[in-house]
N, C-alpha and C positions, 0 to 999 in steps of 0.2 A: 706135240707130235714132231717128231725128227724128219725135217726133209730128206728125202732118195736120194742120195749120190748120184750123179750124169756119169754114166755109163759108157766107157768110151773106147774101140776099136782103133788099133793104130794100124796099122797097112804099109808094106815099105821093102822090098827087096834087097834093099843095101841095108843089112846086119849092125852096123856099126852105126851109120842116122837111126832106125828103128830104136834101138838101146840108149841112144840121146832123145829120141821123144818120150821113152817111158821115163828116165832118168829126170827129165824136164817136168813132167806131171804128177810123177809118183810123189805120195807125200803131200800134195796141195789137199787143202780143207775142201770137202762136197763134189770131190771125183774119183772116180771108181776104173782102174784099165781093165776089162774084159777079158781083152783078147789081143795078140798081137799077132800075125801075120806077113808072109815075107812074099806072097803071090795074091792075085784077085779071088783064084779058088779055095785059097787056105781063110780068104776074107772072110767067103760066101760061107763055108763049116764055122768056120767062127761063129759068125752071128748067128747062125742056123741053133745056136746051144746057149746064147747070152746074146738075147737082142740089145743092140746100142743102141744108144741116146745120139751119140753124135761118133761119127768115122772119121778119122783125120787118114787119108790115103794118096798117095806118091801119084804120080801121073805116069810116071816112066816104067812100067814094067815088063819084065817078056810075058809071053804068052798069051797077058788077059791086059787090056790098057787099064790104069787106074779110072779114066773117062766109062769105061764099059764096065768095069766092076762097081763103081758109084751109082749108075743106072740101075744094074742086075740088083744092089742093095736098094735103092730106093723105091721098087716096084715091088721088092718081097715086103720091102721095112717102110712103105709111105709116112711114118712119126721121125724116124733117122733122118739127121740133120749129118751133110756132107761138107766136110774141106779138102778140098786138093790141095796137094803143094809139089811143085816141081823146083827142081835146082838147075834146070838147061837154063845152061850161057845163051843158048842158043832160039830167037826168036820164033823158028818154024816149026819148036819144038814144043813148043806151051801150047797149052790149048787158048783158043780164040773164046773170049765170054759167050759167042751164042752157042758153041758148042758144050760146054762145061756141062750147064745144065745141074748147077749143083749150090749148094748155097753159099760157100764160101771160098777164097781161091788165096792163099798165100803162096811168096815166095819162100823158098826152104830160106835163104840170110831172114825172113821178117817174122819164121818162127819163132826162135827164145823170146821176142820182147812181144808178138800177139796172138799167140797160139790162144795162151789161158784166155784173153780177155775172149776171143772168138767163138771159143766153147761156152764158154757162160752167157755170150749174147745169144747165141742160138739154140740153147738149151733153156732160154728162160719164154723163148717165142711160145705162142699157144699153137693147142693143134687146129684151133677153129681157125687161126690166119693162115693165108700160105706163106712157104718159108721165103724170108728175102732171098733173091739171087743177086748178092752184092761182093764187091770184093772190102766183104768185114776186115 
């Protein structure tokens, strides 16, 4: 029997990173892109028609924070494994760990080289554990 493909949501308002996340993924052995999305609400319809395994979403967006759209997902989707990633230079602009509230937190530079490895760790956690809140 063929294991399922992790199923994976990307999130990202800035058009040009978004197309370097799929570009980065697309084509790896045993994962699946859903869905991509450029807002928290375009997120929330996404997954609402192809629940993900795992969401990799921006922290910085208008409208809806990626911090509140990770929430909004993990309360409809409690199995959905979360990454944040931000690119703020800027300290007051990352989220603080107790706020995250998500399970994993990259910086956008620590992408290319641990995105894959972070998906596959936390796509491989049970559902009977709860998810680490670490920075995988």
């Amino acid at each position: 029997m063929e294991a399922q493909p992790i199923r994976i949501l990307l999130v990202d308002d800035d058009a040009s990173f978004l197309h370097s996340l799929e570009a980065l993924l697309a084509g790896e052995p045993g994962l699946e892109i859903i869905g991509k999305a450029a807002s928290g609400a375009e997120a929330l319809a996404a997954a609402a028609h192809a629940e993900p395994d795992v969401a990799v979403i921006d922290v910085l967006m208008p409208t809806m924070s990626g911090i509140e759209c990770a929430h909004l997902l993990q309360k409809r989707y409690p199995k959905a494994r979360v990454i944040l990633i931000s690119g703020s230079i800027f300290e007051d602009k990352r989220p603080h760990p107790d706020e995250r509230g998500t399970d994993a937190y990259l910086e956008k530079s620590e992408v290319p080289e641990r995105l894959h490895a972070t998906i596959l760790a936390l796509a491989a956690e049970t559902t009977a554990a709860p998810p680490s809140r670490t920075n995988a």
